[in-house]
C-alpha positions as CSV (number, residue, x, y, z in Angstrom):
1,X,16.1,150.0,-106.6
2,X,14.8,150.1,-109.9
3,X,15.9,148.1,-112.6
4,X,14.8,149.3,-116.4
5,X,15.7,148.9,-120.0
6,X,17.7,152.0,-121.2
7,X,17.4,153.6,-124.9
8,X,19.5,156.1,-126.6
9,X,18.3,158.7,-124.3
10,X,19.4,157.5,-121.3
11,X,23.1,156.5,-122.4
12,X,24.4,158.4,-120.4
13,X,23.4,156.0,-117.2
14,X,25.7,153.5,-118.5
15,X,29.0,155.1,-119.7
16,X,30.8,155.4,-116.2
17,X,29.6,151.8,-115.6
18,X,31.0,150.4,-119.1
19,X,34.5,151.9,-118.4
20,X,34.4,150.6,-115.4
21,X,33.8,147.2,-116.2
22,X,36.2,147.7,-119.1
23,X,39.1,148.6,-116.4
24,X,37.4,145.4,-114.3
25,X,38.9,143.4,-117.6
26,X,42.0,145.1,-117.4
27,X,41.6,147.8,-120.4
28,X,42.8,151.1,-119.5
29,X,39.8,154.3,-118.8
30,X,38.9,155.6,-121.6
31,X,35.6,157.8,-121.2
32,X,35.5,158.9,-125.1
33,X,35.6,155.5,-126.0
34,X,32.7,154.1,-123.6
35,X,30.6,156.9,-124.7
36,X,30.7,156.4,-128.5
37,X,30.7,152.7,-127.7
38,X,27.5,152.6,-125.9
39,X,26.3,154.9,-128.2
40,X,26.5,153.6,-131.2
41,X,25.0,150.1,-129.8
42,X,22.1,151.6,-128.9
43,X,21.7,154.1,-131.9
44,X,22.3,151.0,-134.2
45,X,20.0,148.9,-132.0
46,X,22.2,145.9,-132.0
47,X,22.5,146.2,-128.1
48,X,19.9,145.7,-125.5
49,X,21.1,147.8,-121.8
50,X,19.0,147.1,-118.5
51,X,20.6,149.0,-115.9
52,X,20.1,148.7,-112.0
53,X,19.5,152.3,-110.1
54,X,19.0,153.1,-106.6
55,X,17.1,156.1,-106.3
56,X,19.2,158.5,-108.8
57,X,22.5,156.0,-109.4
58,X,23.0,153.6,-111.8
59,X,24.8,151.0,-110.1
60,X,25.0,148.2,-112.2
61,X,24.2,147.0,-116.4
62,X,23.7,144.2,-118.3
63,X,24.2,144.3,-122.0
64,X,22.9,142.3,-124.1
65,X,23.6,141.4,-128.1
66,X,21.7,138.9,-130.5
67,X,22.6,135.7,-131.3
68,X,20.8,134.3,-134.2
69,X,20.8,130.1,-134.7
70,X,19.7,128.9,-138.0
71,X,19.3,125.7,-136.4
72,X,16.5,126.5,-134.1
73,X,15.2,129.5,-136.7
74,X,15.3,131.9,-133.5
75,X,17.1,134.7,-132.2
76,X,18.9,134.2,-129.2
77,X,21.1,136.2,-126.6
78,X,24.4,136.8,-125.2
79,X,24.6,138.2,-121.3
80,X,28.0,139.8,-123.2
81,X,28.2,142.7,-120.2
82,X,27.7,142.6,-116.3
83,X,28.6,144.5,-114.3
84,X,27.8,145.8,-110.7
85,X,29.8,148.8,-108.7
86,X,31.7,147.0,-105.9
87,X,29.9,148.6,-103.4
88,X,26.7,147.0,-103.9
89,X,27.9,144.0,-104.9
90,X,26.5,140.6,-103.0
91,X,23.6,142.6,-102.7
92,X,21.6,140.5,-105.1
93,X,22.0,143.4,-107.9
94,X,23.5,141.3,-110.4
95,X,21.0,138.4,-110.1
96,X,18.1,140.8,-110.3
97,X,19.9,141.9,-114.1
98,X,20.9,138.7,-115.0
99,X,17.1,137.5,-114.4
100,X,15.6,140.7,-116.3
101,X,17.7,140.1,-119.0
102,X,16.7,136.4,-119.1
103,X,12.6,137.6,-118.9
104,X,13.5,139.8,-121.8
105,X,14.9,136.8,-123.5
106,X,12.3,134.7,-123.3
107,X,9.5,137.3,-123.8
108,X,11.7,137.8,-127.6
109,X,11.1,134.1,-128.5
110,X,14.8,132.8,-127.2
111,X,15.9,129.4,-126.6
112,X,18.7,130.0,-124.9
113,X,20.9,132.5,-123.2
114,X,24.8,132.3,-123.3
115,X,27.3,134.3,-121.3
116,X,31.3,134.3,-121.1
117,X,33.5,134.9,-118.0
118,X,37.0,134.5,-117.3
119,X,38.0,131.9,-115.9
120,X,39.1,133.3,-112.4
121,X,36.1,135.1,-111.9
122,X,34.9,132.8,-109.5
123,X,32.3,134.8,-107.7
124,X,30.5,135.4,-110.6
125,X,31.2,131.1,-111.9
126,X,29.4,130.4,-108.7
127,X,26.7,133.7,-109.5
128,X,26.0,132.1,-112.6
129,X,25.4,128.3,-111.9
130,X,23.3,129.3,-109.1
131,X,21.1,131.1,-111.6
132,X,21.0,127.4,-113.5
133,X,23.5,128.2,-116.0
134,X,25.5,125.1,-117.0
135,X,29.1,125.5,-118.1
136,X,29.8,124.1,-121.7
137,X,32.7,121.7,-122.3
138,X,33.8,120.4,-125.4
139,X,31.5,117.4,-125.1
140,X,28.5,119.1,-125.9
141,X,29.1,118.5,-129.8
142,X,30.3,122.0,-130.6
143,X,33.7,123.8,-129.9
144,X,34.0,127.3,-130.0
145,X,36.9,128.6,-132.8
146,X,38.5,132.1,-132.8
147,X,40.8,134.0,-134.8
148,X,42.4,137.6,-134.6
149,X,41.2,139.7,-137.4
């Protein structure tokens, strides 16, 4: 198994993957809209992709998007994307992307890497902490705030 960094010429590895993990979240399939998604992260560069392949098929993806803190003047990442095909799952496929993209991180200057999941995704909670991710409460000093635009 191979695990690489994918440009605009190798989109393609990723589009099946990204719909799937959209459907993972509950969106509907919609092909079109994973192509021209991945797409135009990548022709923008405001994405980095690593994808996991054994021997011709991709079988997994992390995506990655900057994060930049004036605070620490440095640009850091968010693991926004993971996702591995069920059958190869507990495999070790996900850790191998999550530490990649954690290598690619640091290698940029990071100080930090910063992921979401929902909260009953427990078998990627416990994926995660075992990695040496800490979950963030409240009493860190900063809370997160949203709003629908």
């Amino acid at each position: 198994m191979e695990i690489k960094r994918i440009g605009e010429t190798e989109a393609n590895l990723v589009f099946d993957l990204f719909d799937s993990y959209r459907q993972f979240y509950k969106q509907p399939s919609d092909k079109l809209l994973a192509e021209t998604f991945i797409n135009q992260r990548l022709s923008n560069n405001e994405s980095v992709i690593f994808v996991a392949i054994d021997g011709d098929t991709p079988i997994g993806f992390t995506q990655l998007y900057p994060k930049y803190s004036s605070v620490s003047a440095a640009k850091n990442w968010i693991l926004n994307d993971l996702y591995v095909e069920s059958s190869a799952r507990k495999t070790g496929v996900g850790r191998m992307l999550i530490e990649k993209a954690m290598a690619f991180a640091k290698g940029q200057g990071a100080t930090y890497v910063q992921l979401e999941t929902a909260v009953d995704n427990f078998t990627a909670q416990s994926l995660y902490e075992a990695i040496g991710f800490v979950k963030q409460e409240p009493e860190t000093g900063f809370l997160l705030y949203k709003i629908v635009v």
